[in-house]
N, C-alpha and C positions, 0 to 999 in steps of 0.2 A: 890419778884418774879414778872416781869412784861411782859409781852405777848404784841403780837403786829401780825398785819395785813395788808394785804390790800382789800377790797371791794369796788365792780363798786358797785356805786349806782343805781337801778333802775328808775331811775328820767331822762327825756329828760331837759336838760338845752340851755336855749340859751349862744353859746359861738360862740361868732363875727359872728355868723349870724347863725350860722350853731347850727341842734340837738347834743347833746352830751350827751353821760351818764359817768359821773364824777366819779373820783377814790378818797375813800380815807382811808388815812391810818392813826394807829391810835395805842397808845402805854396803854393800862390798866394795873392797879396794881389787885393782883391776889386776895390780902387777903379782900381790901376794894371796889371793883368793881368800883371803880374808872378812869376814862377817864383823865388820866396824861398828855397823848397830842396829837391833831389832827392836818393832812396835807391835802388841798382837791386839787387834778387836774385833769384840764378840760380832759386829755387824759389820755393813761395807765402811770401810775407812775414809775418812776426810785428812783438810790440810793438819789437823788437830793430831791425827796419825804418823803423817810425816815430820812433822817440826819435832814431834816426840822422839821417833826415830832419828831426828838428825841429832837432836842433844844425847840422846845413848854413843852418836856415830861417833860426834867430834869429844868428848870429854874423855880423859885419858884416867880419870880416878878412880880407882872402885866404888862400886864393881864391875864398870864398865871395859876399862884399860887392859894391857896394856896400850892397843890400837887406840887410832883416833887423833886428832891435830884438823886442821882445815885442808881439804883438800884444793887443787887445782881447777880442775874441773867434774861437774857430777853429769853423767847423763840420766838422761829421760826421755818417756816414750810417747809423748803428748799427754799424756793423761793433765784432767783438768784438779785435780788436786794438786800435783805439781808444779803447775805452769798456773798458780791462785798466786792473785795480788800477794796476801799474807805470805805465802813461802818463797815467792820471787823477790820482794823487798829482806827477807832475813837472808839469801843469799848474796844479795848486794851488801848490805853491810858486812857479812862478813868477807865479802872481797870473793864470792866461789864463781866463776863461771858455770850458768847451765846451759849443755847443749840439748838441744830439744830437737829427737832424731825422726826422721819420718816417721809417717806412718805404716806400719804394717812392714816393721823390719826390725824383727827381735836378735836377727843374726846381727847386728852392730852393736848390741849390747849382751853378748855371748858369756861374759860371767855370770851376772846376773841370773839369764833365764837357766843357764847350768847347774844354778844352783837350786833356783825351783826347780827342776826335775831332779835333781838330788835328794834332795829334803824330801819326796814322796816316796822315795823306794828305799831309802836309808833308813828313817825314822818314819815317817806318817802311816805308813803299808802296814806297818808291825800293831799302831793303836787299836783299840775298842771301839767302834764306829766308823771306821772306815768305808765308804761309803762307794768306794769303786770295787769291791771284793767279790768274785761272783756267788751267787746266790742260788736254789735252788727254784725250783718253778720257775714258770714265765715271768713274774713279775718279780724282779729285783725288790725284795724290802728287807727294813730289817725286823731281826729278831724282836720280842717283844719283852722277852726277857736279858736283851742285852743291854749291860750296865754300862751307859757313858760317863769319860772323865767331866769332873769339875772344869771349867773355866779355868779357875786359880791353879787346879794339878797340870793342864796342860801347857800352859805356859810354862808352868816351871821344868818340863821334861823339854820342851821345845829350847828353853837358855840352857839346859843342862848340853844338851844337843848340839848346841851353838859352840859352847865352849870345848863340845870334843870333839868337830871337827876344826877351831881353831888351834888346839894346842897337840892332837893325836891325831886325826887323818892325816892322810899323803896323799894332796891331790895329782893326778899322774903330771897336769904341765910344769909342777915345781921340781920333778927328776929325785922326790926320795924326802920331799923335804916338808917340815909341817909350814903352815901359814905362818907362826908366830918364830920360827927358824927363818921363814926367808921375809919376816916384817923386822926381826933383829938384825940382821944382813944387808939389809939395806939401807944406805949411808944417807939417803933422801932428808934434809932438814925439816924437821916439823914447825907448822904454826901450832902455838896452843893460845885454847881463848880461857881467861876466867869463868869460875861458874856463875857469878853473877852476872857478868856482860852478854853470857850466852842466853843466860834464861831473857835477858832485857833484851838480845837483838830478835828470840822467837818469838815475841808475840804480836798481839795484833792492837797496832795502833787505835785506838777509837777517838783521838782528838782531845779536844783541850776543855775543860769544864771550870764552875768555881766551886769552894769549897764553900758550904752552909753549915748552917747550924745541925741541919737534918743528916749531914752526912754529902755525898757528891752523888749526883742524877747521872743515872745510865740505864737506858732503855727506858724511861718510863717507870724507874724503878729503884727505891736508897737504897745507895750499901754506905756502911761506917767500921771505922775503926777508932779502937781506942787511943792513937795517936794522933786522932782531930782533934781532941781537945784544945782550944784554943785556936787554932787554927783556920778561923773562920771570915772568907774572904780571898783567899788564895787565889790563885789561878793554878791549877793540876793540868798534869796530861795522865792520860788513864789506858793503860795497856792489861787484854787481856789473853789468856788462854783460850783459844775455838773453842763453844760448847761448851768450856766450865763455867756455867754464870752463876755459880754459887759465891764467888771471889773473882777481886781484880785487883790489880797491881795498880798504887798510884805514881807521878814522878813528878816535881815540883816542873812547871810550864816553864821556868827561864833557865832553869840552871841544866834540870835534868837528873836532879841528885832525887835520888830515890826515899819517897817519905815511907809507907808502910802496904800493906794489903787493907781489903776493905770488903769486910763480909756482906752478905745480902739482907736488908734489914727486913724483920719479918717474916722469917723463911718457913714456909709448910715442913711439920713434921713428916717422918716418913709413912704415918697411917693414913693423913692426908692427899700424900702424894700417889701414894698406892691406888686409893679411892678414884684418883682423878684419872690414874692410868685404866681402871679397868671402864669409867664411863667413857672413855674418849673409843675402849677397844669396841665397847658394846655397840657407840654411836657407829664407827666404823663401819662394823658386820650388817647394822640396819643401812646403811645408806649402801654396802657393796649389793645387799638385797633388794632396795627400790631399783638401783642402778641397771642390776640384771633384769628385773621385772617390767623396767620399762624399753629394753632394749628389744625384747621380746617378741617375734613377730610369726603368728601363725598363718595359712593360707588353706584356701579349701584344695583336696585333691582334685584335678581335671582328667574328666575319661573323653573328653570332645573338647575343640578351639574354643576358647572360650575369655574373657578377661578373667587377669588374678581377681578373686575372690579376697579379701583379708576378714576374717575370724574374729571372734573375741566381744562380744556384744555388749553393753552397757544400760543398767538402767539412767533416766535422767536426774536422778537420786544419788546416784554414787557418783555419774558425773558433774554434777553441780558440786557434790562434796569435794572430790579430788581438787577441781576448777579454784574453789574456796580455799582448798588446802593451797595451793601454790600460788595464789593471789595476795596469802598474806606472809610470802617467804620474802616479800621484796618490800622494803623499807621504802623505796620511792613510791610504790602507789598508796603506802597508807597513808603518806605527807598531804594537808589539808592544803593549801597555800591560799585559797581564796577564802577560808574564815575569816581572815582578818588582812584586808585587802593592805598595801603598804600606803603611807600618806605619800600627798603630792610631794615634787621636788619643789624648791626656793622656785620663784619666777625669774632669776636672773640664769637658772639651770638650763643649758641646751637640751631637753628631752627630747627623742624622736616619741610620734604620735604611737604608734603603738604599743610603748610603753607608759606615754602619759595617760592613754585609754583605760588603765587598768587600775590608776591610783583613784585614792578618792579625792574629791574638792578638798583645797587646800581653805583654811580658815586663815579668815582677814587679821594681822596681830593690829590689837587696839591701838592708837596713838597716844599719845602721854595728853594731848589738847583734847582728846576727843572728838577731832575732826579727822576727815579723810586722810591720807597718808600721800594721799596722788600729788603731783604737784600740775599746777593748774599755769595755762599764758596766757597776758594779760590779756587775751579776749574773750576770758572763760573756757573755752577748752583745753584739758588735758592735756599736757606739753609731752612730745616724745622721749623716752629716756635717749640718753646720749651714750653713745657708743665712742670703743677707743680705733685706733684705725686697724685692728684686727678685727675688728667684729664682734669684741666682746661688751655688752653694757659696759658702762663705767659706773 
């Protein structure tokens, strides 16, 4: 039985420039207290989080091992990472049962959250940035001259961590003993999975493509590799990584045997992408600014009964502007549709009238004789067209 999580660490980390307080998630065996496998990221985690944590859980090689095998059963806390299509199909293949425990009962998964409280007054309390530490003055802040870790340093203090409470703590329920003493002692049979089968049950299906000369389409977007050559015509199935859409994994549609990876064709340098990140932050800060400024709402003070009052006066100049400004944010009113009216439908077409009202006269198509087209009975008038017994012309 092994249990799993996720915890913000209270720790400020420097991540590309910026404070951060780092998520991380993390897979324990129930019976040995044991830490089978950690994931840490700089922002809130996804299922991308957990599938990673579960390939450190279950792979027994270094330098993950000696833990790890398929467990029986994994619980969970509802969380929607979790309980995501992507990570509920990689647990069914690999045969794991999840229980998904109520809500709002951490005491059913008691290794786990023991071990998040662990992990803060063990190791986190002692870091640089520490973010629960008391402070002087009123207002809790930090220092400004405090130096936080790297990203990369903390992680690596946080596996060092890992591995010394699995092979040197004594957690009191084991009576004396370390995790990796009473994981040795226990005669429980292991599943082990290949690394290749495991990397191919974590990821995420995205369906069956063919293969072009351009490479194979995913999202609206080529990736290639140098083992297309030739290969052009195929039928792929295409699995990737959550969020890495830099590369994806292909696998032949019938068989299932794995052809190669398939980079992104095209791909923005990093000066490019940088550029793109700081316009998208810029637009950001300008639209959280309209947002507040239109939410905005003043009112006159009242010294007598009186109706609200609301503030804020306008010329008809900057109102006409604004009115301008937001009239031309919506693609459907600047759409013409009556410049060029649509032609009539065929005369054999069931139109209702008010959509025949809107086309224009249909033109007569010439005849090859150059006479009418109507067909005519033999007493000179126009013969009715003949209908089938549905009611459609014939």
């Amino acid at each position: 039985m092994w249990e799993t999580d996720h915890m913000q660490a209270p720790v400020l980390v420097d991540v590309d420039g910026h404070a951060r307080r780092p998520w991380i998630t993390w897979f324990t065996d129930c019976a040995t207290n044991a830490i089978t496998g950690v994931a840490v990221t700089p922002v809130r985690p996804s299922r991308e989080s957990v599938l990673a944590a579960l390939r450190s859980a279950v792979l027994r090689d270094e330098p993950y091992g000696p833990f790890g095998g398929l467990p029986e059963r994994v619980r969970v806390d509802r969380g929607k990472d979790f309980l995501s299509r992507t990570v509920t199909a990689a647990f069914d293949l690999l045969d794991v049962t999840v229980e998904d425990l109520p809500a709002y009962t951490p005491h059913l998964k008691g290794t786990v959250e023991g071990l998040n409280r662990a992990v803060e007054g063990m190791f986190l309390a002692a870091l640089p940035g520490y973010a629960r530490q008391p402070r002087p003055g009123r207002r809790p802040s930090r220092p400004k001259d405090e130096v936080l870790l790297g990203f990369e340093d903390f992680t690596a203090r946080l596996l060092d961590w890992t591995q010394w409470w699995n092979t040197e703590h004594r957690p009191e329920p084991l009576r004396g003993k370390t995790p990796l003493q009473a994981w040795q002692e226990d005669p429980t049979p292991l599943r082990d999975v290949p690394a290749a089968d495991l990397w191919t049950f974590t990821l995420e299906d995205a369906g069956i493509r063919t293969l072009t000369t351009r490479g194979v389409r995913f999202r609206r977007r080529d990736y290639v590799g140098a083992w297309m050559t030739g290969q052009a015509g195929i039928r792929v199935r295409i699995r990737f990584m959550p969020h890495h859409d830099h590369r994806i994994e292909v696998y032949h549609a019938a068989t299932g045997r794995y052809l190669g990876p398939a980079d992104l064709a095209d791909q923005a340098t990093e000066e490019q992408v940088s550029a793109v990140r700081r316009a998208r932050a810029a637009r950001s800060r300008r639209l959280k600014k309209d947002l507040k400024a239109s939410q905005r709402q003043r009112y006159a003070a009242a010294t007598r009964a009186e109706p609200p009052r609301q503030l804020g006066a306008l010329t008809g100049a900057q109102a006409d502007a604004e009115l301008a400004q937001s009239a031309d944010a919506g693609l459907s009113q600047l759409a013409l549709p009556d410049v060029v009216p649509p032609a009539a439908p065929p005369a054999d077409w069931r139109t209702p009238a008010s959509l025949a009202a809107l086309t224009t006269p249909a033109r007569s198509a010439p005849c090859p004789s150059g006479r009418d087209s109507t067909a005519t009975a033999p007493d000179g008038r126009a013969a009715r067209p003949t209908t089938k017994e549905d009611g459609d012309p014939s």
